[in-house]
N, C-alpha and C positions, 0 to 999 in steps of 0.2 A: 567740171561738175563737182559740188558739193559730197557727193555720192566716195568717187572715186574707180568708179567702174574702169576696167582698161582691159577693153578686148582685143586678142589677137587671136583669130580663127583658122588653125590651119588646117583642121579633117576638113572644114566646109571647100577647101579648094582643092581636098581630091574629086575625080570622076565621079560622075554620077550614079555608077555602078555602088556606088558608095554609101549613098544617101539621097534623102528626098528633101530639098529646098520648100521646107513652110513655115506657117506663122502658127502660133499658138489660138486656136479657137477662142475670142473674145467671149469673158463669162457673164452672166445679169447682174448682179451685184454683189463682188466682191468687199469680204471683212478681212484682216488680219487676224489669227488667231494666235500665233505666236512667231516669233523671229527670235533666232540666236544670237547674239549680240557679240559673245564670245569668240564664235566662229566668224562674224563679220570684221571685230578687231584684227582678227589672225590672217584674215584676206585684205588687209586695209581699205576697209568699204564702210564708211561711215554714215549712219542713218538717222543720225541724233537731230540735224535739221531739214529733215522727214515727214510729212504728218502721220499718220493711219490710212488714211484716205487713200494718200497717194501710196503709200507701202502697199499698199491692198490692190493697187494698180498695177504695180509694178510686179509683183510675186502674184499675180493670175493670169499674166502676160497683156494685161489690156493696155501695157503701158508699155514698151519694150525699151530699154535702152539703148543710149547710139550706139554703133561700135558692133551690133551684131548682127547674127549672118543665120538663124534658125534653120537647122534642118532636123530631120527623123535620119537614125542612124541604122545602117540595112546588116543585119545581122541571119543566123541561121542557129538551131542548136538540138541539143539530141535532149526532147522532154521525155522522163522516165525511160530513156532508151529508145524512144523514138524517132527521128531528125524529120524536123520541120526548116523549111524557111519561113524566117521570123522577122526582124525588125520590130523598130520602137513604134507601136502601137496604141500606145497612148502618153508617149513622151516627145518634148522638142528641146534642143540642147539650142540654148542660146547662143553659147560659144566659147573660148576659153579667155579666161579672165587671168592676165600676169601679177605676177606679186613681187615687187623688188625687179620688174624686169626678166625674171628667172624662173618664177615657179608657176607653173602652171598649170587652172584648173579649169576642170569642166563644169558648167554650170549649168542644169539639166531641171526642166519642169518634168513632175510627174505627174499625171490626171488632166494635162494640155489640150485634150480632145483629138479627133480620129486625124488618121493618117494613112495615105494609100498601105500600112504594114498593118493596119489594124485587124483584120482577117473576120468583118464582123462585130464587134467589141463597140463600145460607146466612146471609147477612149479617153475617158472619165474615172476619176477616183472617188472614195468614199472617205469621208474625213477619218474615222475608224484605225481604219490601215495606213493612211498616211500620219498621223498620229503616232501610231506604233511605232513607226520606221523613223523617227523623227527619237523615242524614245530609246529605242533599240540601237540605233545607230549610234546616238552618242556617249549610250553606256557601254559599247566597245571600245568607241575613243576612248574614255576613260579607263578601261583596261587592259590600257596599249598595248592592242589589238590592231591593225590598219583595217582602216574601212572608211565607202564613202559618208560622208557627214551630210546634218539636215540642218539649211539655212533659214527657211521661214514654210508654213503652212496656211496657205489662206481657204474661207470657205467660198464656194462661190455663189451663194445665193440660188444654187437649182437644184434640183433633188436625181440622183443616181439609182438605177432600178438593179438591185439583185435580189436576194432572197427576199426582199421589203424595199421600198424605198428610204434613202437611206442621202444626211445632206451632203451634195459634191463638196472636193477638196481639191486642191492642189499644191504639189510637195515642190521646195527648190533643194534639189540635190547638189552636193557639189564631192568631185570624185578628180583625183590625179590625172583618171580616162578614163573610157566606159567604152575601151577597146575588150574585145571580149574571146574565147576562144571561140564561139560563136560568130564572130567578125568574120574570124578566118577560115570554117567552115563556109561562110556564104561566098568570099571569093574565089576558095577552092572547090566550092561548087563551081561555080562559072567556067572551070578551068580555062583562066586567064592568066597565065606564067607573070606576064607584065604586071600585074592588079596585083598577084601576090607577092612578086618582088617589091611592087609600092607599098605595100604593107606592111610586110618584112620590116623594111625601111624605115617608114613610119614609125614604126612601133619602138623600134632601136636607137632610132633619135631622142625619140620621148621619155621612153624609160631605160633604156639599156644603154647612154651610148659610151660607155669601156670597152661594147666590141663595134664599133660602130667600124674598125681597120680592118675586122678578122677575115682572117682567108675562109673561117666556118661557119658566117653569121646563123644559118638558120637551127644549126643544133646548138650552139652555144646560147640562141635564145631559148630553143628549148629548155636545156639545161637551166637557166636561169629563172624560167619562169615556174619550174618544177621544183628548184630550190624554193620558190616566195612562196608555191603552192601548198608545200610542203611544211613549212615553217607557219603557216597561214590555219591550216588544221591542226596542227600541236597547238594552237594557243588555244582555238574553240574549243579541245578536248579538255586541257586545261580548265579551261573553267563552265565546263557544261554548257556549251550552246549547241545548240540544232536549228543548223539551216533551215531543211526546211524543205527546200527545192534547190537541189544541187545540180540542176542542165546546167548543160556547156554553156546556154546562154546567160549564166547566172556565173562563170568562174571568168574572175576580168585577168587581164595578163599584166595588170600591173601591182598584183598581187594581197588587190583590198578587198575585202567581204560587202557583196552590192546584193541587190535587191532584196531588201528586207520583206519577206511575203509570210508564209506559215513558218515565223522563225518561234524559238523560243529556250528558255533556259531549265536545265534537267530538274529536276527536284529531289525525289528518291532513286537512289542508283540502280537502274536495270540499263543496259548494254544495246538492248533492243525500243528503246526510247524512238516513241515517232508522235509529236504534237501535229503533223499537218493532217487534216481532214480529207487532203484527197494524195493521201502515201497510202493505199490501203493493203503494200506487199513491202514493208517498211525497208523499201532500197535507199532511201535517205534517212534511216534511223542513227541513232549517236555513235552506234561504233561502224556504222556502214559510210562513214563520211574518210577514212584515209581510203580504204579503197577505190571511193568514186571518186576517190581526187586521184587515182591513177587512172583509172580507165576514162576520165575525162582529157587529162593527161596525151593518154594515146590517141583519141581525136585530133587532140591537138598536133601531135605528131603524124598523124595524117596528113595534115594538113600540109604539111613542111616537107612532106617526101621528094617533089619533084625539085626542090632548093637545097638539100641537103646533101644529094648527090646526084651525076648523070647520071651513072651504075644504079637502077632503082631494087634490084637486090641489096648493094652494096646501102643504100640510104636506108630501105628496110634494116638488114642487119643492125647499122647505127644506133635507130633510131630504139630499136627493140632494145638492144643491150641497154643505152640511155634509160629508159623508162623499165626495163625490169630492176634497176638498179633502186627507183623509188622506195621499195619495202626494205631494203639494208640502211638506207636515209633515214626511213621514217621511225625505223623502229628507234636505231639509238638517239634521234632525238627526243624521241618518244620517253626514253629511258632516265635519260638525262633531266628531259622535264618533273619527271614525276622524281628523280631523285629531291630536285628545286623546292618540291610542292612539299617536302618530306624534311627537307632541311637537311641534305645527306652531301657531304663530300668526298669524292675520289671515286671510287669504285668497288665493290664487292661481288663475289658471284652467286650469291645468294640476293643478289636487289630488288630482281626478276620477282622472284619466287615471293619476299617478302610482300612487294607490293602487289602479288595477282592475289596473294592471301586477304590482303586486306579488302580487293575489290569483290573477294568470293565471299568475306562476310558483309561489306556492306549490301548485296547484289542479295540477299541472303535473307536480312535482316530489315532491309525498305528502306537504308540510311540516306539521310539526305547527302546531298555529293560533298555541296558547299559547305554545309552542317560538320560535316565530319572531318574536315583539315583543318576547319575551326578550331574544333573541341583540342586538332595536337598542337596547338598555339595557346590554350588554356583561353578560349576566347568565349566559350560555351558553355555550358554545365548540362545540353538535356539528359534524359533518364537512362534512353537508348545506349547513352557511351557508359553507362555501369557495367554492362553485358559483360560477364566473364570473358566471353573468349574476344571480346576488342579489349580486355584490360590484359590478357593476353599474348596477345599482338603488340601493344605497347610495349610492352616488356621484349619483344625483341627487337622493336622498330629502337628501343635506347638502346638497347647492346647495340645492334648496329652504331649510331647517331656517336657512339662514343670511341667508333674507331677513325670518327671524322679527325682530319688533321687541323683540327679549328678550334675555336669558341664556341660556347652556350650563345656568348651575342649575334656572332653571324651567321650561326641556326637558326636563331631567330629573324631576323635580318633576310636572309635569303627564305623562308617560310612566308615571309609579311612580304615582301615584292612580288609572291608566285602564286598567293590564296586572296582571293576576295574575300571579303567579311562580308560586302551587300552584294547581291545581284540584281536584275530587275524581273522580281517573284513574277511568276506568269498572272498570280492573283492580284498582285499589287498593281498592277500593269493593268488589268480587266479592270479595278476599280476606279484607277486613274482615266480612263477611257470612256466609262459609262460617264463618268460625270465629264467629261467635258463635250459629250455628246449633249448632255443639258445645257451646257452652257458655261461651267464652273472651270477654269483652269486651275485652282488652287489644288486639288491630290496631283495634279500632273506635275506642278513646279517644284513641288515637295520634295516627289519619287526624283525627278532631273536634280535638284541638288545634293539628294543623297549619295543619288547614283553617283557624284563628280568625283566621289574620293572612297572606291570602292576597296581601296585597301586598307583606310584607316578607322580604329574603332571608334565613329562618335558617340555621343551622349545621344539617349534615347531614340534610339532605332530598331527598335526590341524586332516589333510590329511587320520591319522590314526582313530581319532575317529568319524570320520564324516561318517555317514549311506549311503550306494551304493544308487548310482545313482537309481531314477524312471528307471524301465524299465517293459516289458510287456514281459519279458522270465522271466519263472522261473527257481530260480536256484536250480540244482540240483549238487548232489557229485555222485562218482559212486566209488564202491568195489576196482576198480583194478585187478580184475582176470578173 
């Protein structure tokens, strides 16, 4: 094929306990609205003699390529501390597509239409939010960040009813897996030992296999999935993102940031930041995201008790030490990060202190997050960083910065790898959206090549890094379903 497609599908030939075998609901009249080209080179899948037409066929499922094996994948997850059984409800995962023979991805429609997991639901997307996720997603790729990527958006020529009618879409995601801790909640629902040893299995092939010998597989995957988890929230703290909706069905175990839903990026630094419209006890707020990434954590290790040990005191104990261990992880990399973000080498015991100082006057003062690492890169000038007591502060963040064992340049150097200059503004992103809901892709393509080089200062991006407008509405994101 001209295309290059090359599937190898191996979740579709686990049990059915697993998954439900369907085809993507055929739409009326599929458009192309946009395809990644970049992302297609990277998977080497070439579309260049293509039409629209047929692209438009192809990414709304009306077209299916050979080679795949479509099912809904049967998942379980704990929503706002809830546990539901869940599954892909309005998703069908083609299948997984090799690259070099070796790498291998999952290639997943979103907005596909219903599925015995649908629970109700249309199974249907709204171009809007698939939009988003197409925007969002790739401006964490660029801020290497791991997460899954957005390959093309088609509309489908019918209209999707939420709070309006609103025109359907459909997302092509593509992700390492869209194995989830939620997976392993649904088969340790089941309690089927066999199902979860296949999964174990499974999952340690796929992503883990250095311990694919170990005499301890199920806590060393934990272990490891807790290290990516781990590592996975330092980088969003890093640069102000909020999930959104942080359920277990939404933390995948191959350690990438999936379901782009009420995400968004911080603007003025408060702690207690929650853009989703239905967080309304903000358990998924910005600084509640290392937390819920432990106690989703322990679900997960739930899940692994009856594989970790016979002795299930003895697994308990394990498992417990393992994950209370998180907060000693998370802090110093925590530590570490923000020294990065600061341009600080080695260690001092006062780092702590400097840096909560600085978070208590930006938290204080309304500073923008992004804005104000800027300004210690001299990338900035607004008025706000006049403020005596952040000129202050400076003055000791250099006494510190001058007991680095370094250079001026690789203060600099290590500052510029660890601070964005652009992010993707929640306002710039609402205007990119409105208008392509008309019709206009051009503020969308803008914002996406800005976004692609979010650590370098280009020419004329004023526009982009400038903090929204005062206004007396709060903003909120919403799910999309």
């Amino acid at each position: 094929m001209t295309i290059g497609w090359h599937f190898d599908n191996s979740y579709s030939k686990l049990s059915n306990t697993f998954k439900e075998n369907i085809k993507p609901t055929p739409v009326h009249d599929p458009e192309l609205v946009i395809l990644n080209k970049e992302l297609a080179s990277t998977l080497n899948l070439d579309f260049s003699k293509t039409d629209k037409k047929k692209l438009a066929e192809i990414f709304s499922g009306n077209s299916i390529p050979d080679e795949t094996n479509t099912i809904a994948q049967a998942y379980a997850g704990h929503q706002f501390g809830h546990f539901t059984m869940l599954g892909d409800g309005r998703a069908v995962l083609l299948g997984e597509h090799l690259v070099n023979n070796e790498n291998r991805f999952d290639i997943q429609f979103k907005g596909s239409g219903r599925t015995s997991f649908s629970r109700g639901g249309d199974g249907r997307a709204a171009l809007g939010p698939m939009l988003r996720e197409y925007i969002i997603s790739e401006a964490i790729h660029s801020l290497n960040i791991p997460t899954t990527r957005s390959l093309a958006v088609v509309k489908t020529g019918e209209k999707v009813v939420r709070e309006n009618l609103l025109q359907g879409a459909i997302l092509t995601r593509v992700a390492s897996s869209h194995l989830r801790v939620g997976t392993f909640q649904y088969i340790a629902a089941t309690q089927n030992i066999e199902n979860l040893n296949t999964l174990v299995d499974y999952t340690i092939n796929r992503h883990y296999p250095e311990i694919r010998k170990s005499n301890s597989k199920a806590l060393d995957l934990l272990n490891l999935v807790m290290e990516k988890q781990c590592q996975l929230v330092i980088n969003w703290m890093r640069v102000g993102f909020i999930h959104g909706v942080m359920n277990t069905d939404n933390m995948a175990i191959s350690g990438e940031t999936i379901d782009y839903g009420p995400c968004a990026f911080m603007d003025h630094y408060d702690p207690k930041t929650v853009f989703s419209s239905i967080d309304k006890f903000g358990r998924y707020a910005f600084s509640n995201q290392p937390p819920i990434t432990k106690w989703n954590l322990a679900r997960f290790a739930e899940c692994l008790i009856p594989l970790i040990d016979k002795n299930e005191y003895t697994a308990i104990k394990l498992a417990t030490d393992l994950i209370d261990n998180f907060q000693n992880i998370y802090e110093d990399k925590w530590l570490n990060m923000m020294r990065d973000k600061l341009g600080l080498f080695g260690e001092d015991k006062n780092d702590k202190k400097l840096i909560n100082n600085l978070f208590n006057w930006m938290e204080k003062n309304k500073a923008d997050y992004t804005n104000t690492f800027c300004n210690l890169m001299d990338v900035n000038s607004y008025e706000i960083y006049k403020n005596n007591d952040f000129i202050n502060w400076k003055i000791e963040w250099k006494k510190r910065s001058e007991l680095n064992n370094s250079t001026k340049e690789k203060q600099s150097k290590l500052m510029k790898s660890n601070n964005p200059i652009v992010i993707p503004r929640n306002h710039k992103v609402e205007e990119a959206l409105a208008e392509a809901d008309k019709g206009s892709l051009d503020k969308m393509k803008k914002l996406l090549a800005i976004l692609k080089n979010p650590y370098d200062n280009q020419n004329n991006i004023e526009e982009y890094q400038a903090p929204a407008p005062s206004s007396n509405e709060k903003y909120q994101t919403f799910c999309g379903t």
